[in-house]
C-alpha positions as CSV (number, residue, x, y, z in Angstrom):
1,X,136.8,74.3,159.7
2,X,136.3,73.1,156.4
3,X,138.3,69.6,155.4
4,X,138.8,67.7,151.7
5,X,139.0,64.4,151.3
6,X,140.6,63.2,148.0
7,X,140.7,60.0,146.4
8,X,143.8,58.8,143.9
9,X,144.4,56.0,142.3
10,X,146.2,54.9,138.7
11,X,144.0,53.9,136.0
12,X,145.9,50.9,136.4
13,X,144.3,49.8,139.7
14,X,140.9,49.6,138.3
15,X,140.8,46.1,137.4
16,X,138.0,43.1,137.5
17,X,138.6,40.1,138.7
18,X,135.3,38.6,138.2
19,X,131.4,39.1,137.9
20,X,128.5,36.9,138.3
21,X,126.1,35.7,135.3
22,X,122.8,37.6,134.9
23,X,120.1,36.0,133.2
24,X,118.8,36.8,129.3
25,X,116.3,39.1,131.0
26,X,118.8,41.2,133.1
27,X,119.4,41.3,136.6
28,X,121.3,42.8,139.4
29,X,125.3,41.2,139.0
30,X,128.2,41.9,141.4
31,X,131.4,42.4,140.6
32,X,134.6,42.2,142.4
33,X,138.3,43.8,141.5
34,X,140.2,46.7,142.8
35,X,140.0,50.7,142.8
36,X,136.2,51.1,142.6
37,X,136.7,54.4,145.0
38,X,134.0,55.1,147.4
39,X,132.0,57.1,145.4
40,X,129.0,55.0,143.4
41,X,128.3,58.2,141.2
42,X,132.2,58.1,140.2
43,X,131.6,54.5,138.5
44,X,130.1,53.6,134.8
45,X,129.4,50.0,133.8
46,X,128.1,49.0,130.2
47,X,128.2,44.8,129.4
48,X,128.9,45.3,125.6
49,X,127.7,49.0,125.0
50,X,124.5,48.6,126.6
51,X,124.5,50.7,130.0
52,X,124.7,48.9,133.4
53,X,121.9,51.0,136.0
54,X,121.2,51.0,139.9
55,X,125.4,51.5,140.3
56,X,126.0,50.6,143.9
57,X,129.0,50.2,146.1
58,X,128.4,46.9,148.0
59,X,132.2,47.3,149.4
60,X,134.2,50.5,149.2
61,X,137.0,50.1,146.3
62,X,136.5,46.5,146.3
63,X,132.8,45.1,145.1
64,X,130.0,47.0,143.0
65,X,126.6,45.9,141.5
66,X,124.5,47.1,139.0
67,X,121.4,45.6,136.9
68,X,122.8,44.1,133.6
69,X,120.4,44.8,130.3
70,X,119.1,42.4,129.1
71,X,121.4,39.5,126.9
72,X,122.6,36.8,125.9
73,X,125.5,34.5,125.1
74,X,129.0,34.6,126.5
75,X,131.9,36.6,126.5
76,X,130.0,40.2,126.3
77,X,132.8,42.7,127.2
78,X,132.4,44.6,130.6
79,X,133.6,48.6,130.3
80,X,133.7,50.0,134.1
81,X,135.2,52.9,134.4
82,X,136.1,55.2,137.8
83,X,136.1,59.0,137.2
84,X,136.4,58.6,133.6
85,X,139.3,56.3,133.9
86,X,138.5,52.9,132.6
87,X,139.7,49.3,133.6
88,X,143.0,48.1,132.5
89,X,142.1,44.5,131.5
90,X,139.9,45.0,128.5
91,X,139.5,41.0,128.2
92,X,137.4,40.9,131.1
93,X,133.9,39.4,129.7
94,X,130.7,38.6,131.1
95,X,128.0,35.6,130.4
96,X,124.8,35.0,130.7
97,X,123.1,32.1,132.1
98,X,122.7,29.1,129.8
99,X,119.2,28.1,128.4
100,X,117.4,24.9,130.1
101,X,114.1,23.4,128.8
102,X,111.9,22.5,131.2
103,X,109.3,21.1,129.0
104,X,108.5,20.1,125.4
105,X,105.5,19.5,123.7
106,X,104.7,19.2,120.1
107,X,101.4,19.0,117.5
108,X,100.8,15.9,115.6
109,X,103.1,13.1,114.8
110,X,104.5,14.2,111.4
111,X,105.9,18.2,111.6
112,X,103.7,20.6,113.6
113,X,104.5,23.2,116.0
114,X,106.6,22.2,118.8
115,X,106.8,24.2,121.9
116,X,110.1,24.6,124.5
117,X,109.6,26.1,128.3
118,X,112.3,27.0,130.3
119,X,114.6,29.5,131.0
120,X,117.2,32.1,130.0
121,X,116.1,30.9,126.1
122,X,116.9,34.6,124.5
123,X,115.2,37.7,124.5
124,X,112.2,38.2,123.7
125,X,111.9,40.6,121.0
126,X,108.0,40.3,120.0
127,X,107.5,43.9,121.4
């Protein structure tokens, strides 16, 4: 015998109610909401544009994760879709961890180089 399953839902009941806070280097984020299906290959996630990868359901229709791309700042818009139907509140927004200085160090007394260590202080776009 062979047997379907189908899955239905509204585009309406794909909503986030929250996500945690990667750091500026990217990292693996949860999110929590409602009508994720049960299906991780049914589900997109971009943070502002940028593609979310490693999709996985943690709970059926409930909580995902994903790595976020690299950041920074707050607010940055998360698109998750569900079969090509998208999530319903499009205010739902993402932040990345703050900056903290560990350290400081400086050249000289008067001007010089001065040097911050710590973490989450941007990207790093020397490459």
């Amino acid at each position: 015998a062979m047997y379907s399953r189908f899955f239905y839902f509204n585009a309406s009941d794909v909503v986030i109610i929250s996500s945690t806070s990667p750091p500026t280097s990217g990292g693996r984020i949860t999110i929590h909401g409602n009508g994720f299906g049960e299906d991780a290959k049914d589900i997109i996630v971009s943070i502002s544009g940028v593609p979310c990868t490693g999709v996985m359901l943690v709970e059926n229709d409930s909580i995902i994760s994903c790595l976020a791309p690299p950041g920074q700042g707050a607010s940055k818009f998360i698109f998750l879709s569900v079969q090509g139907r998208p999530n319903r509140d499009v205010n739902t927004a993402l932040s990345y961890l703050a900056p903290s200085v560990s350290s400081m160090s400086r050249s000289g007394t008067r001007g010089g180089l001065v040097t911050l260590s710590g973490a989450n202080l941007g990207i790093d776009t020397s490459s």
